[in-house]
VOGU-3710 file (C-alpha; in Angstrom, 3 decimals, decimal comma):
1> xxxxxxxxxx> 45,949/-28,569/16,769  45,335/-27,449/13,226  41,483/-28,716/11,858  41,865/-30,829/8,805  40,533/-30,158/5,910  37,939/-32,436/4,864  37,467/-34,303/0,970  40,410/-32,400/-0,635  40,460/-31,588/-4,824  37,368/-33,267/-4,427
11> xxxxxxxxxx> 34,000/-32,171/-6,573  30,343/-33,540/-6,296  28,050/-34,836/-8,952  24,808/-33,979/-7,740  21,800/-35,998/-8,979  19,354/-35,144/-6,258  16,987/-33,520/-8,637  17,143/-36,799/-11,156  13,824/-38,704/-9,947  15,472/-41,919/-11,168
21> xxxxxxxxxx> 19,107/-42,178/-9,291  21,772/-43,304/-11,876  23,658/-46,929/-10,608  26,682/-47,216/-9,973  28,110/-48,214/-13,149  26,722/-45,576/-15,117  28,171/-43,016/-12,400  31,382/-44,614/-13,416  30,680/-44,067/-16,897  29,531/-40,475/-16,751
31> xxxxxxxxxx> 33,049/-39,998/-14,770  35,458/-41,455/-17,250  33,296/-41,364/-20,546  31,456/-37,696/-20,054  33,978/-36,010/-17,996  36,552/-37,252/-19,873  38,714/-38,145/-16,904  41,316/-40,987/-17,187  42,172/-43,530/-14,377  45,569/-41,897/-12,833
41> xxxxxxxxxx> 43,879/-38,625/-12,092  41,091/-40,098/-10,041  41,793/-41,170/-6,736  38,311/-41,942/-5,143  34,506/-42,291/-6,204  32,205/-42,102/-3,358  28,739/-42,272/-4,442  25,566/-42,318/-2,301  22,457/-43,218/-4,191  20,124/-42,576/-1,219
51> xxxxxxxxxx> 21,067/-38,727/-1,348  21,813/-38,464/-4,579  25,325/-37,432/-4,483  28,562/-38,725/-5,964  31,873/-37,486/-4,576  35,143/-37,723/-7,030  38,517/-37,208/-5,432  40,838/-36,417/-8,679  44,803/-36,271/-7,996  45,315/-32,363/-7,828
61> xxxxxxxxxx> 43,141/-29,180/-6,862  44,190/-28,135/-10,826  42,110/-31,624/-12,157  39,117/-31,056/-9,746  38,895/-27,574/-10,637  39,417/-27,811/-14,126  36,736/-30,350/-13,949  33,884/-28,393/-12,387  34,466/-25,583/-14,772  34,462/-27,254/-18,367
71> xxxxxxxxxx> 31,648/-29,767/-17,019  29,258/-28,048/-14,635  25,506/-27,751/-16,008  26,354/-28,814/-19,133  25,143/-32,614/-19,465  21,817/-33,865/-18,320  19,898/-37,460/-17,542  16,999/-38,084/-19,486  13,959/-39,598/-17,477  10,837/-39,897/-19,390
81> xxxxxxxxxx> 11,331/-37,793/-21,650  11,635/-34,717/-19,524  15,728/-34,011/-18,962  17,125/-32,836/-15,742  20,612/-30,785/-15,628  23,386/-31,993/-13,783  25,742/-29,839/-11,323  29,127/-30,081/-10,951  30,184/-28,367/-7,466  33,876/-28,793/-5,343
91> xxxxxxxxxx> 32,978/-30,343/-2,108  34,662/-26,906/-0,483  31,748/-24,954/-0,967  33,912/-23,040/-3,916  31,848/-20,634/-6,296  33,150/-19,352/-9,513  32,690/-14,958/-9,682  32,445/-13,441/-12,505  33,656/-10,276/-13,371  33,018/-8,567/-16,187
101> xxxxxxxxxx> 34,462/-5,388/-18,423  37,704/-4,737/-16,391  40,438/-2,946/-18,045  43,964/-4,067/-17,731  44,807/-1,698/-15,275  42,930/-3,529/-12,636  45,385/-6,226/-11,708  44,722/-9,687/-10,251  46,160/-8,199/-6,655  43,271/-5,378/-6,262
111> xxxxxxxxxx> 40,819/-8,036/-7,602  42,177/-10,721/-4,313  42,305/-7,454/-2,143  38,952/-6,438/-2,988  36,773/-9,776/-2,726  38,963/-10,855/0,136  36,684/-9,146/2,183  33,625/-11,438/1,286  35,081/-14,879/1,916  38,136/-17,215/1,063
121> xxxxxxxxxx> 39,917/-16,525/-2,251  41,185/-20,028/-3,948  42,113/-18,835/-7,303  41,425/-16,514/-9,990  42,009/-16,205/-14,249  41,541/-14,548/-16,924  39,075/-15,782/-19,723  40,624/-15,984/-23,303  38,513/-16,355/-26,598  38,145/-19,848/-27,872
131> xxxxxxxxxx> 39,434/-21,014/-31,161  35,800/-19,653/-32,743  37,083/-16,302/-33,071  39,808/-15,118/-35,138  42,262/-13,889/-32,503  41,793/-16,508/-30,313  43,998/-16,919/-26,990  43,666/-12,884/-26,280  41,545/-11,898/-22,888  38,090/-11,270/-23,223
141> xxxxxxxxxx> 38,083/-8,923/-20,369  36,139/-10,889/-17,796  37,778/-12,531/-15,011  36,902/-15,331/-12,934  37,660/-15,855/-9,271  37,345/-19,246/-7,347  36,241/-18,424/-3,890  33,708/-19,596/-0,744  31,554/-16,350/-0,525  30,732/-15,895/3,050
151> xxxxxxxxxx> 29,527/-12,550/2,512  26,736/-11,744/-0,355  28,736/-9,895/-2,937  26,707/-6,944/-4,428  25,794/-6,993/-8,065  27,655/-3,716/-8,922  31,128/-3,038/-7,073  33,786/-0,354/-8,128  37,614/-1,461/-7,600  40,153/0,442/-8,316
161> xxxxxxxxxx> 38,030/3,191/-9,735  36,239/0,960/-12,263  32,813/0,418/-12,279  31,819/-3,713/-12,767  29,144/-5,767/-12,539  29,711/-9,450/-10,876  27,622/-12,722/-10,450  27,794/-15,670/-9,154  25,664/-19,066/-8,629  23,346/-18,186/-5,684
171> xxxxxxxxxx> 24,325/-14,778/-4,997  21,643/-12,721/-3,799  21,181/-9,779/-6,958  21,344/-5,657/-5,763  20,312/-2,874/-7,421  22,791/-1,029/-9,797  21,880/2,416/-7,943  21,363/1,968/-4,484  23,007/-2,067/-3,706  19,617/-2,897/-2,336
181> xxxxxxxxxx> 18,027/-6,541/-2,924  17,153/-6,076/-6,801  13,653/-4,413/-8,068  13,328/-2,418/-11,012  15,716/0,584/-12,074  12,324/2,733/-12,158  11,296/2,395/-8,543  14,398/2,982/-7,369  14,664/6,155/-5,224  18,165/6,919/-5,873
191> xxxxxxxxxx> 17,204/6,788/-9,497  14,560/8,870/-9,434  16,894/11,615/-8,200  19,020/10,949/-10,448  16,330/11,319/-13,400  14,917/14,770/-11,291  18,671/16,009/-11,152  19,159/15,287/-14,976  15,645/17,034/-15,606  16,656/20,168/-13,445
201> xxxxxxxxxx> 20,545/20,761/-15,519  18,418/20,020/-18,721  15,370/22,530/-18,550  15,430/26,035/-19,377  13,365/28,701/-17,341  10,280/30,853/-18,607  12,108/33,797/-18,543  14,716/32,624/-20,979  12,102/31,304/-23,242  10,031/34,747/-23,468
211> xxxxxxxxxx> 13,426/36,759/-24,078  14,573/34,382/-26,715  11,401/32,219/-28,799  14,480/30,093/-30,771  15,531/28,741/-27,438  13,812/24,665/-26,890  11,138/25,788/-24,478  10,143/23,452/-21,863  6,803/23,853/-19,943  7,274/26,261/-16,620
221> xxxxxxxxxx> 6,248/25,510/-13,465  3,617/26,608/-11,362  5,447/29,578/-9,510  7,001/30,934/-12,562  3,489/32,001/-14,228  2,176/35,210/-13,697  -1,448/35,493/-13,193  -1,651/37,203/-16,331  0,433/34,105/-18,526  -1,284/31,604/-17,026
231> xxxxxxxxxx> -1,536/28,166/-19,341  -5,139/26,971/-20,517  -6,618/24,658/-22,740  -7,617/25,249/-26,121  -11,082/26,718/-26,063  -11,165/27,551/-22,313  -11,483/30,788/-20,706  -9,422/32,414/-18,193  -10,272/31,738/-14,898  -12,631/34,322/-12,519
241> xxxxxxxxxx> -9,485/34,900/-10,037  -7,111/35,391/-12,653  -9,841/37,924/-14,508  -10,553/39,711/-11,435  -6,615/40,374/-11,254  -6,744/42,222/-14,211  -9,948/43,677/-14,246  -10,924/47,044/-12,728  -11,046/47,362/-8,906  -14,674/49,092/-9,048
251> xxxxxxxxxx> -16,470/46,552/-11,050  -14,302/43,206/-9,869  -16,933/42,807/-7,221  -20,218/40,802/-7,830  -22,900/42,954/-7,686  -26,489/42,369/-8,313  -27,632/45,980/-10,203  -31,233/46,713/-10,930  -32,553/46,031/-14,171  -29,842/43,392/-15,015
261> xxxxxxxxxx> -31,540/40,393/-14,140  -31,186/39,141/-18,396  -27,731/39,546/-18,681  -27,283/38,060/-15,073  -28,412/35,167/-16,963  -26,843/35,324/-19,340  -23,853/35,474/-17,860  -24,614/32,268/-15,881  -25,820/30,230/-19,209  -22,173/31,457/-20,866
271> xxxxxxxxxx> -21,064/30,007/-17,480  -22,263/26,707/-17,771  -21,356/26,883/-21,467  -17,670/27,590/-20,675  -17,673/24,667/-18,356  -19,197/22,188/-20,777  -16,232/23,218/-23,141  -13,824/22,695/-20,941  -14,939/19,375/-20,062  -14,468/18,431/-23,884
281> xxxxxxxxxx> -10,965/19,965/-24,155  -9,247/17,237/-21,297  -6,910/16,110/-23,511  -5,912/19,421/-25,824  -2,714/21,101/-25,461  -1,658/23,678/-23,451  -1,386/27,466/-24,980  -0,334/30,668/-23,139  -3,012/33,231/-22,716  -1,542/37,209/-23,897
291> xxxxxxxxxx> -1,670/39,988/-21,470  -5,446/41,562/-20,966  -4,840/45,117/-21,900  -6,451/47,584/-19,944  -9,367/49,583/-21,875  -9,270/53,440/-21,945  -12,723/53,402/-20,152  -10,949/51,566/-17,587  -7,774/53,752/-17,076  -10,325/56,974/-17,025
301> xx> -12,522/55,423/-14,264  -8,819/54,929/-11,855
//
């Protein structure tokens, strides 16, 4: 035995957020004066003021439909001065989807196909422009599908190799990059590898840079410097490993000679010197330091 289907072409007026429930005669009135609907294409009015709720039972799915779409959130019940919106919803638990920026080549078939896999398909259109536009009538490129969603549809779905976004009322929003529950584009990991892959095919190496100065030179990392090219800051000195690189192998060690005990401290005032320059250069740019040449007296000494 077949289950019946329960309140066919049949759409709710749902007042349960009004704080004031409407009577009866002005649900009547919103029905044929606001909606517009005349006597032979209603069939029932069921309307429960305890919960809120009015059920209208037009003549045809088309009518009830129809209805929902040209009506819902649009009018509103004034209560103090404060308004409250009023839904419009069929009694099957139908959603409008909407999908937007699909080419023609994406038929209404691999649309049904497609969604068919979140829930119960009821109908689907095309959306035209309205008579404010000059070439009214023509699609707009955004179609809309009347369906029970039983599945959460994500926010970004590709059919038929084109890319679309979709929403409906109470879907639960994903992220454009990875279809996770929606945050911002920025914490996204996949889009963060994106950005570091885009970086990466963008940048141009060290190498390239020193061999050709008209290329756009991009900062180089850590392992392509050379001791002897390493980046400072305007003002500061080169570091004691990266001087000891360079420097002779006899007189890279500290030694403590007689006689020397002045420039010993001098060398530790210029010290403290260097470092209170550097900590007034945080915020300079960075330069590249030439190659330390290597002094005759050195080269005779080897």
């Amino acid at each position: 035995m077949s289950a019946i289907k329960r309140r066919e072409n049949t759409f709710r007026v749902d007042y349960a957020n009004v704080p004031k429930k409407p009577t009866s005669e002005e649900v009547h009135q919103f029905v044929g004066v606001t909606l517009g609907l005349k006597r032979e294409e209603v069939l029932r009015i069921q309307y429960s003021r305890s919960n809120g709720i009015a059920y209208v039972k037009a003549t045809s799915l088309e009518v009830a439909q129809k209805t929902v779409e040209e009506h819902d959130n649009k009018h509103e019940m004034t209560i103090d001065g404060k308004p409250y919106k009023l839904r419009l919803l069929m009694e099957d638990g139908a959603v409008e989807v909407r999908l937007f920026n699909l080419s023609e080549d994406v038929t209404n078939d691999k649309i049904v196909k497609f969604l068919s896999a979140f829930g119960e398909l009821h109908s689907i259109r095309e959306e035209l422009w309205d008579d404010g536009h000059l070439f009214s009538g023509l699609p707009t490129g955004v179609r809309t599908v009347r369906m029970t969603v039983k599945i959460n549809i994500p926010s970004y779905v590709t059919i038929d190799g084109e890319r679309t976004n979709l929403a409906y009322y109470g879907q639960q929003q994903t992220c454009k990059y990875c279809s996770e529950h929606v945050h911002n584009g920025v914490s996204c990991v996949q889009n963060k590898k994106l950005l570091v892959q885009k970086l990466a095919a963008n940048s141009t190496s060290y190498a390239d840079v020193m061999k050709h100065p008209n290329l756009p030179r991009t900062k180089p990392s850590s392992s392509q410097r050379r001791p002897d090219q390493l980046a400072v800051k305007l003002g500061r000195q080169p570091t004691q490993k990266a001087a000891n690189e360079n420097a002779d192998p006899t007189t890279s060690r500290s030694m403590h000679l007689p006689g020397n005990d002045q420039a010993n401290d001098d060398n530790n005032h210029a010290t403290k010197s260097d470092e209170q320059q550097q900590k007034g250069h945080e915020s300079e740019p960075w330069v590249r330091v030439p190659n330390t040449e290597i002094s005759d007296a050195q080269k005779s000494r080897r």
